[in-house]
KOLVODREN-168747 format. One record per residue (C-alpha): x, y, z; residue number from 0. Coordinates in steps of 0.001 Angstrom, whole numbers, plus 500000, padded with zeros to 6 digits. Example, Ala and Ser with C-alpha at 12.3 -4.5 7.8 and 13.67 -1.06 7.14 Angstrom:
2
east 512300, north 495500, up 507800, resi 0
east 513670, north 498940, up 507140, resi 1
***
This chain:
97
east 940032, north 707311, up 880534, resi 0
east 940535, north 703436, up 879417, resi 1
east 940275, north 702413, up 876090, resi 2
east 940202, north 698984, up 874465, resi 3
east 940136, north 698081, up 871085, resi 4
east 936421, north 696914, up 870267, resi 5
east 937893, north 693887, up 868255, resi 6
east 940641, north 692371, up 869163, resi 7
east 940605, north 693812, up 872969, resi 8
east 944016, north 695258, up 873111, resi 9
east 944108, north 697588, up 875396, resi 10
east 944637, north 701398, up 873872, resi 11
east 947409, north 703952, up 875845, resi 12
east 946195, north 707454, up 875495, resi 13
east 948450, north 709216, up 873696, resi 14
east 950889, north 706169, up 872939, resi 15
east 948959, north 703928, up 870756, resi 16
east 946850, north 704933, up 867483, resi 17
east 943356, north 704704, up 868252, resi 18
east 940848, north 704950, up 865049, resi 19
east 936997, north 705852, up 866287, resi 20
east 934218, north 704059, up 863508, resi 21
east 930710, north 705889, up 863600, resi 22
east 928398, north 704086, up 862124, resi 23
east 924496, north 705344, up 861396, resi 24
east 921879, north 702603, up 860669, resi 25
east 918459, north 703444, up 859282, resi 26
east 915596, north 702124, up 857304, resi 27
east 915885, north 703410, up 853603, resi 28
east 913177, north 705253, up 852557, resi 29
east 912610, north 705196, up 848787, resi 30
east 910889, north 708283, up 847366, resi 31
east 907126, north 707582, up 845905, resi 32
east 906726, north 708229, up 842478, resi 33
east 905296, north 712050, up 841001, resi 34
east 902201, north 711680, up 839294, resi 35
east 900453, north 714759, up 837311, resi 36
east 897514, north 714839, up 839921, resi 37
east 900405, north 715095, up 842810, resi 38
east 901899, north 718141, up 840553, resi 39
east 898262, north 719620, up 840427, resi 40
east 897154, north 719696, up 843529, resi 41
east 897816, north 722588, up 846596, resi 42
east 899478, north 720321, up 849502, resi 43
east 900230, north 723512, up 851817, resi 44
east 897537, north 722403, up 854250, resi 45
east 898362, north 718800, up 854004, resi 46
east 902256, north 719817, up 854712, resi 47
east 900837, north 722582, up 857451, resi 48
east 899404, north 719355, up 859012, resi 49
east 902548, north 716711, up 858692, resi 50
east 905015, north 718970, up 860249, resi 51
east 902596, north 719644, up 863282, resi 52
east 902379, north 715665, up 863828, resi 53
east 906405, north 715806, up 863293, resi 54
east 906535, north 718313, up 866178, resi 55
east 904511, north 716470, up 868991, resi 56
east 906555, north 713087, up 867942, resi 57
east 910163, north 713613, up 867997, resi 58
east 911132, north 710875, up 869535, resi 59
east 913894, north 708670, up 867211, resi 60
east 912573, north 705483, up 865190, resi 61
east 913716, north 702065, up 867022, resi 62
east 914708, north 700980, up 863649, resi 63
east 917127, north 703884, up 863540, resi 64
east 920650, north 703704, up 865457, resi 65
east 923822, north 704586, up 866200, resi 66
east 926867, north 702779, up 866737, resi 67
east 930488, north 703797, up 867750, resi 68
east 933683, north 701656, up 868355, resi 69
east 937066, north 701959, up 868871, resi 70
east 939806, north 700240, up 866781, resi 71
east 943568, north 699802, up 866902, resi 72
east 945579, north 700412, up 864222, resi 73
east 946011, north 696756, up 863075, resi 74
east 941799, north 696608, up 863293, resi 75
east 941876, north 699605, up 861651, resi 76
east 943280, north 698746, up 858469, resi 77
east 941306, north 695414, up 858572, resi 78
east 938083, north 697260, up 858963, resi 79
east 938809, north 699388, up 855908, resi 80
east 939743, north 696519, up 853866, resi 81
east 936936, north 694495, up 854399, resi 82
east 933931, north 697113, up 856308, resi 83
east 931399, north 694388, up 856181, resi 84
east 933628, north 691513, up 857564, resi 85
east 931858, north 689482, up 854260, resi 86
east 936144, north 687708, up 853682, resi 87
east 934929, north 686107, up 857626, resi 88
east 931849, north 684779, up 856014, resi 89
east 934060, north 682553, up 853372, resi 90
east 934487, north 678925, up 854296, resi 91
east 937478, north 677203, up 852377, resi 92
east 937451, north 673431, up 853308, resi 93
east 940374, north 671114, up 852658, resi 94
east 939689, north 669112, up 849341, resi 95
east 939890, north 665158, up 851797, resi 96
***
């Protein structure tokens, strides 16, 4: 099996050179509604009965859920775990002419 680093493309020896794997898990956040008294009152069994029986014929993933693996060297490695976002790539210094 071949591996390459997923940054900077150097290629990755099997069993000579460290090879880091990043999983990464991107979803839509979900914030939970706020509890009212009337939501405290009332008997949702039926109402639950009923969401988990839509859940069951629909299991198919969200699009706007996904996941993502890569494979880094060791030099990516401790780049990606100083700076996970890549947000010091984003910084623009400009020569004061």
């Amino acid at each position: 099996m071949h591996f390459s680093c997923d940054l900077c493309s150097k290629n990755l020896r099997e069993g000579v050179d460290g090879r880091y794997v990043v999983k990464m898990e991107i979803f839509a956040a979900h914030d939970p509604a706020e509890l009212t008294e009337d939501d405290l009152d009332a008997d949702h069994l039926e109402e639950m009965s009923l969401l988990l029986a839509d859940e069951d014929a629909s299991m198919e993933p969200s699009p706007v859920q996904s996941q993502k693996r890569f494979d880094l060297c060791p030099t990516c490695h401790k780049k990606f775990l100083a700076d996970p976002l890549g947000r010091e790539a984003l910084k623009f210094s400009f020569s004061p002419n």
